[in-house]
C-alpha positions in Angstrom: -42.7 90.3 51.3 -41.6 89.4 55.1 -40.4 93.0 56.0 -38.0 90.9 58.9 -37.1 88.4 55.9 -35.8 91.9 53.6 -34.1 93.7 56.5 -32.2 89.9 57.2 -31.2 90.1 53.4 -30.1 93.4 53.4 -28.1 93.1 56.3 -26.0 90.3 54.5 -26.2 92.2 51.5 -24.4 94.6 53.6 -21.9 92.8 55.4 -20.6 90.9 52.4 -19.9 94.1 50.8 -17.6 94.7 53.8 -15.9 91.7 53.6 -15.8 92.4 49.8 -14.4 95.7 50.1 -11.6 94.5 53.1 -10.2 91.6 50.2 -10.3 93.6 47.1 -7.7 96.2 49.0 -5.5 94.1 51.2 -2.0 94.6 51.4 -2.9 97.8 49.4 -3.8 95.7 46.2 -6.4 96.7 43.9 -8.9 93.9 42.6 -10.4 94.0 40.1 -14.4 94.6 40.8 -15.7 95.4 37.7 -17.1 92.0 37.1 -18.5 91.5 40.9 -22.0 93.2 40.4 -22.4 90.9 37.0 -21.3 87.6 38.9 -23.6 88.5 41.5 -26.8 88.3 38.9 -25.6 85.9 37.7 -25.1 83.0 40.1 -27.7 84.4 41.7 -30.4 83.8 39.0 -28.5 80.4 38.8 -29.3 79.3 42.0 -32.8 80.8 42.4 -34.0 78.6 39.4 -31.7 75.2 40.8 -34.3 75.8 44.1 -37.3 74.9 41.1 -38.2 78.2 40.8 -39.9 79.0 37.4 -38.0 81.4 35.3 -41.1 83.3 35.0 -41.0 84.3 38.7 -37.1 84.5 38.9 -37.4 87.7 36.4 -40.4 89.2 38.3 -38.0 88.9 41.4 -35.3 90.8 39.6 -38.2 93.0 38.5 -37.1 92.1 34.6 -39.3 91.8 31.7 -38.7 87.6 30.3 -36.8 89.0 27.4 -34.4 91.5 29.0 -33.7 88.6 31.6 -32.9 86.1 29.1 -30.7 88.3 27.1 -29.0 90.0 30.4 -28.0 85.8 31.1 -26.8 85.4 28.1 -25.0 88.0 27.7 -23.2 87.5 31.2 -22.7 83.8 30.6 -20.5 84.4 27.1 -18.6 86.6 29.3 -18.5 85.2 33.0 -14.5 84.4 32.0 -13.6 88.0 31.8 -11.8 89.9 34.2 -10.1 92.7 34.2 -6.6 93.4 35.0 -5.0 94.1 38.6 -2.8 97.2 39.7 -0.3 94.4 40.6 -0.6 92.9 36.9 -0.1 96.7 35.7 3.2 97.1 37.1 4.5 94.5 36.6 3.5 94.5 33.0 5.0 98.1 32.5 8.3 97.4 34.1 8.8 94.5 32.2 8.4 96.4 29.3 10.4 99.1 29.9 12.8 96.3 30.8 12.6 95.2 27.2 12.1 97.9 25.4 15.5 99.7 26.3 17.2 96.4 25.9 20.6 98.4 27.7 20.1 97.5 31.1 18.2 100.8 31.6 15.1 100.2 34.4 12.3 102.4 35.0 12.9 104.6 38.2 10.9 104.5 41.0 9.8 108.2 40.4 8.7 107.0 36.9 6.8 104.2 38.2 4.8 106.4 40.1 4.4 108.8 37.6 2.7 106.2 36.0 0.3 104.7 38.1 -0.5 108.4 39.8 -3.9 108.0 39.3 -4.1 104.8 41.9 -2.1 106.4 45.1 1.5 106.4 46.1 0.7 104.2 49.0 -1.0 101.4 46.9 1.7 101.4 44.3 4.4 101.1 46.9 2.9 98.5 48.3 2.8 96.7 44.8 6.1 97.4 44.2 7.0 95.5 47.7 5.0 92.9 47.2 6.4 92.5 43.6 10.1 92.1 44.7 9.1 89.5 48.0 7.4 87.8 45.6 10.5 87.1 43.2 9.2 88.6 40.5 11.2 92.1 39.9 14.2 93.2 41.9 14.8 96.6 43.0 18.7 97.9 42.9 19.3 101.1 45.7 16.5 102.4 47.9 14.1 105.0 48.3 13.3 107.5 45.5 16.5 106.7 43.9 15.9 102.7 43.4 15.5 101.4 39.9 13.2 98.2 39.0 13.2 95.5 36.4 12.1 92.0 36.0 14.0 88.4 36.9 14.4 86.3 34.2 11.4 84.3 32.9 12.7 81.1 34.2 12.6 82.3 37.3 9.1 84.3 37.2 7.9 81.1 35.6 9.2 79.0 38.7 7.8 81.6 41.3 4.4 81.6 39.5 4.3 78.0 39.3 5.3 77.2 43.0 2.6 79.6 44.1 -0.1 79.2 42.1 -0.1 75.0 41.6 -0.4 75.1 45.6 -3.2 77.5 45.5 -5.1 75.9 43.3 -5.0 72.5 44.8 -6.1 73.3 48.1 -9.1 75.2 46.1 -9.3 72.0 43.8 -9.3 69.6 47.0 -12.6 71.4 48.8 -14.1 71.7 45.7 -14.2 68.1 45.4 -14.3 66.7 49.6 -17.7 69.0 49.1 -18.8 67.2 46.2 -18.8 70.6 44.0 -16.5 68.4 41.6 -16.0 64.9 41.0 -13.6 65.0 37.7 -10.5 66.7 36.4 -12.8 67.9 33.8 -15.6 69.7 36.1 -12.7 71.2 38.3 -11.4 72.6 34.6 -14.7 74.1 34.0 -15.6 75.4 37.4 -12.2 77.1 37.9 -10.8 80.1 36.6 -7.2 78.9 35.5 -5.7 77.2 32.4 -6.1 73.8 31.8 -2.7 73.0 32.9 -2.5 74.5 35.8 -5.5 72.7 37.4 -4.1 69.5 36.0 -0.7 70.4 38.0 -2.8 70.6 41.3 -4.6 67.6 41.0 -1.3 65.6 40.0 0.0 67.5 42.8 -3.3 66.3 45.0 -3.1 62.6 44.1 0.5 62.1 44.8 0.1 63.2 48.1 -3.0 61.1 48.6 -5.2 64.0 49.3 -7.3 63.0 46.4 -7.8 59.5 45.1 -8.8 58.7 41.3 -11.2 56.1 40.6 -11.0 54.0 37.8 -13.5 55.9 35.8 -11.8 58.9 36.3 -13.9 60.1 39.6 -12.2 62.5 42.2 -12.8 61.5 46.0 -11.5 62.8 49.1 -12.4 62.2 52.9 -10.4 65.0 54.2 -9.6 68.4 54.2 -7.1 69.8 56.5 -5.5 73.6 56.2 -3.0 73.8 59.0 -3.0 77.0 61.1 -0.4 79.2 60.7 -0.3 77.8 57.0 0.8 80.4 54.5 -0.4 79.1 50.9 -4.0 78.2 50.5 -5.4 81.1 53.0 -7.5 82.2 50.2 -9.7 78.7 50.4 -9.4 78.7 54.1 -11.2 82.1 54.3 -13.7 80.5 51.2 -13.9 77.4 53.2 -15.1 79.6 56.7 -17.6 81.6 54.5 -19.1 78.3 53.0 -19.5 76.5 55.9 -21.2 79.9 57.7 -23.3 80.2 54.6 -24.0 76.6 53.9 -25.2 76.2 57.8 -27.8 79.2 57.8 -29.0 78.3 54.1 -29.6 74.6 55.5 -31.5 75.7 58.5 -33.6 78.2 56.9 -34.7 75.9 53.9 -35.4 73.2 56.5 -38.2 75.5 58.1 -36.9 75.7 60.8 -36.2 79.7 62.9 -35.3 79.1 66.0 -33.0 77.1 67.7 -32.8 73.8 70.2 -30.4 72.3 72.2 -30.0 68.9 70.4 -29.6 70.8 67.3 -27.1 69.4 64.8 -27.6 72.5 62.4 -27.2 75.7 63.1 -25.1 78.2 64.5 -24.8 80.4 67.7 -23.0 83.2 68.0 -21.4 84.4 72.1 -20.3 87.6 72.8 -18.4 88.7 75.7 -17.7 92.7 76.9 -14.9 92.4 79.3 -12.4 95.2 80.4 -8.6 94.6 81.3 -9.3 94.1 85.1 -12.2 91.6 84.3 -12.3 88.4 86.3 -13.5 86.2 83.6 -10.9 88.1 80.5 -8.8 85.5 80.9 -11.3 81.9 80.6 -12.6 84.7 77.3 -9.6 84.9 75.5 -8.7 80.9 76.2 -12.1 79.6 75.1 -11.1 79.7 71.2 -7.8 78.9 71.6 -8.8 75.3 73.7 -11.8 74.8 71.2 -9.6 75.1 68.4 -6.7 73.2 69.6 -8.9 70.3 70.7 -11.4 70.4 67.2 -7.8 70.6 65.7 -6.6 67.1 67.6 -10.3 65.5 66.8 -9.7 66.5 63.2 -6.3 64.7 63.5 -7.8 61.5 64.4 -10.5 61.2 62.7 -8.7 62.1 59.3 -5.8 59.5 60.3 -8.5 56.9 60.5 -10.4 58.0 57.3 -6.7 57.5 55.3 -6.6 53.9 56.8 -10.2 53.2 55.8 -11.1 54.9 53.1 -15.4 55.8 53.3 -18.3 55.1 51.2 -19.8 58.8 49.7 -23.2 57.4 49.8 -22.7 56.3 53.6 -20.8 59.1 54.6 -22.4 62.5 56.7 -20.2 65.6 56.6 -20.5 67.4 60.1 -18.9 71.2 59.7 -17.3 72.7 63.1 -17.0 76.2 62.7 -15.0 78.5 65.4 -14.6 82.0 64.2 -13.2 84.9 66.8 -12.7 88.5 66.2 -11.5 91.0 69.2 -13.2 94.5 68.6 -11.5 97.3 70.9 -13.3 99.9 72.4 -12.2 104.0 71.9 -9.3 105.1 73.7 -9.3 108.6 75.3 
């Protein structure tokens, strides 16, 4: 093997376990991993034989005897739909119990949530706890040590729930389709992880707005995709949408053959950066360049998606051209 082809794998290897481990704790959540390493294999071995690759030499890549491969895919496809529970399901699972179970208006403590949960850190329960009663979910009565949870009524979990997750599922729904990874209400069923319902919700929700259209045999279109900055729902597809189009350019321009790159390039990506201190000269035309470059791809967008809801476009005529402006300001020690 390409020793420079290996070390380019294992650095993404290695990266995406960083942007892995960043997600799964935000906020000071917990989620659920268990499954990751499995999925991995999984889709993985998925793709690998979509390239044409004879299974044969997909299980000498995995270094896997034929048998052990095929049963390892079976096995992982029967269960690809479990997933384990959160520390933010947890809690809110045991204080709605406790809720219940009294039945005299008595709440679990905040002493004896903790008590609970010990095993997963004060600081990650607390912030479940906060996140629990933002969210509308449970309410919290005092402060401190001495505050007492329990759970608003089901009507109105039910309406939180359903506000939240409808939204966040459309805007996954909507890329999933402008990127042609789903055509019908039935592939988006199968493809996402969510009830039946729900995705149904988010495509109703999708076509009455126009962001989707429905054909009259049932196909999904969509010319556009926009996620507004400074948009609160949806950031979850906005950071899968960054990744894919990262991903999708580097995947295009390797299987094309092609290593280095040329001016009148229209795939591929480069990467800039700039080292400059607080009395710099040039700090200043740094820190606007993403800000203009996003504020004018922004306005292009605009335009060009105005125009694309007056005339709608022909799939089979129509080339998808990705923009991608990413930033990230990396301070040097202090002291």
């Amino acid at each position: 093997m390409n020793p420079n082809l290996k070390m380019l794998i294992d650095g993404i290897v290695g990266q995406t376990t960083v942007l892995l481990a960043q997600l799964s704790t935000a906020s000071g959540l917990r989620a659920p991993l268990a499954h990751v390493a499995d999925q991995v294999f999984l889709e993985l071995a998925r793709e690998i034989e979509a390239q044409g690759v004879r299974r044969q030499v997909v299980t000498d890549m995995f270094g896997l005897a034929l048998r052990s491969y095929q049963k390892k895919m079976n096995r992982l496809t029967e269960s690809a739909s479990v997933r384990d529970r959160t520390l933010w399901e947890a809690v809110l699972e045991y204080i709605d119990a406790r809720s219940s179970d009294h039945g005299d208006g008595s709440q679990p403590s905040r002493a004896e949530v903790m008590a609970r949960f010990e095993r997963d850190g004060e600081r990650q329960v607390a912030s479940v706890l906060a996140d629990l009663v933002r969210s509308g979910l449970i309410y919290a009565t005092g402060s401190g040590k001495h505050a007492v949870y329990g759970t608003t009524s089901e009507a109105v979990r039910s309406s939180v729930r359903a506000a939240d997750a409808v939204e966040g599922v459309a805007i996954v729904a909507w890329l999933r389709v402008f990127h042609g990874e789903a055509s019908s209400i039935a592939e988006l069923i199968d493809s996402l992880p969510h009830d039946a319902a729900l995705v149904r919700d988010a495509v109703d929700q999708l076509l009455q707005s126009g962001r989707l259209r429905q054909g009259d045999d049932g196909q999904l279109t969509s010319s556009n995709v926009l996620l507004r900055l400074g948009a609160d729902a949806g950031w979850e597809a906005a950071v899968l949408d960054h990744f894919r189009a990262v991903a999708v350019a580097i995947a295009t321009k390797v299987r094309g053959g092609e290593r280095g790159a040329r001016e009148a390039d229209a795939t591929g990506g480069s990467t800039f950066t700039f080292s400059v201190s607080p009395g710099h000269p040039h700090r200043a035309a740094v820190y606007d360049l993403l800000r203009s470059s996003r504020l004018t791809a922004q306005a292009l967008s605009d335009r060009v998606a105005s125009y694309n809801e007056d005339h709608p476009l022909d799939p089979a005529e129509t080339s998808r051209v990705t923009y991608y402006v990413g930033q990230v300001v990396e301070d040097g020690e202090e002291g």
